[in-house]
C-alpha positions in Angstrom: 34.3 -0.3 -21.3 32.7 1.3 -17.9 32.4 -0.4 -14.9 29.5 -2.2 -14.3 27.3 -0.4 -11.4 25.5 -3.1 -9.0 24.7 -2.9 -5.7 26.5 -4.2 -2.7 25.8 -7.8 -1.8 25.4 -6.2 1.6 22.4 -4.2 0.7 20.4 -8.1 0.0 21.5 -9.1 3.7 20.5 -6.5 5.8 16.8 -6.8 4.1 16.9 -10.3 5.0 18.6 -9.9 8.3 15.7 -7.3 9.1 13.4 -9.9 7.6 14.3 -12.9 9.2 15.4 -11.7 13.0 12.2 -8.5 13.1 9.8 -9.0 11.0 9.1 -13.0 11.1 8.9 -12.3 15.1 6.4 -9.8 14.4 4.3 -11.8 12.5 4.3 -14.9 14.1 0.8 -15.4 14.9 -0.7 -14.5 11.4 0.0 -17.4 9.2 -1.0 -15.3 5.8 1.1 -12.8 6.5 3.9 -15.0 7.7 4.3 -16.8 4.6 4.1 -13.7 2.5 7.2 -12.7 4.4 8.6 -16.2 3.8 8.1 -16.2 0.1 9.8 -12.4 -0.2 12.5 -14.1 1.9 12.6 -16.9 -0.2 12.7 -14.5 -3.5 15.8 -11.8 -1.9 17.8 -15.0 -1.5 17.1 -16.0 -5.2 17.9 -12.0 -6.3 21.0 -12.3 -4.2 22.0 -15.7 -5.9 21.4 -14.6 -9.2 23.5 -11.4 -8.5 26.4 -13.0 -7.4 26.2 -15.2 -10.2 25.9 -11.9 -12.2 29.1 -10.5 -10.4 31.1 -13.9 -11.3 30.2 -14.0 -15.2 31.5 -10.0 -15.1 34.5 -11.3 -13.9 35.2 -14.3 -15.4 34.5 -11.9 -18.7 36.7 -9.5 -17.2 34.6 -6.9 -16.6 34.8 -4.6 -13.9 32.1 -3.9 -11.4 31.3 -1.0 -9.5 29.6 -1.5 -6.3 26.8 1.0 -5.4 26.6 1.8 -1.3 23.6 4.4 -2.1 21.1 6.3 -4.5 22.8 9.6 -4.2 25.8 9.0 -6.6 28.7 11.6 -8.5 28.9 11.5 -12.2 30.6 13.6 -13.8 30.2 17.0 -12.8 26.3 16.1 -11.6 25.0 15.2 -8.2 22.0 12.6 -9.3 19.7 12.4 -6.5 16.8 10.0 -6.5 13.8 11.2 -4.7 11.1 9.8 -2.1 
């Protein structure tokens, strides 16, 4: 079976690190748009909960997992590169 390609746990905590520590100090003074940032906060911390619960079921299953550190990515013979 192929590995199972997800992406790093680290990618979910430097969105919510940016989130929390730049972004929530930016936006202090604008309750509507604080809360909106709240509530995507809220939902990357779910994401990150399900995936890690993701990651233990492939294991437990013994499956293996890839982790993905970016978009540009080898396979095969190919270069894949996802676009802006």
């Amino acid at each position: 079976m192929d590995r199972i390609k997800l992406p790093s746990l680290v990618h979910y905590e430097l969105i919510l690190q940016v989130l929390e520590r730049q972004t929530m100090m930016s936006v202090d003074r604008d309750p509507i748009v604080r809360d909106r940032v709240q509530q995507l906060i809220v939902t990357l911390r779910k994401a990150l909960s399900q995936h890690k619960l993701l990651e233990s079921t492939c294991e437990h299953q013994q499956m293996e997992i890839e982790h993905v550190w970016a978009l540009n990515s080898i396979i095969g013979k190919e270069e894949v590169t996802i676009g802006d």
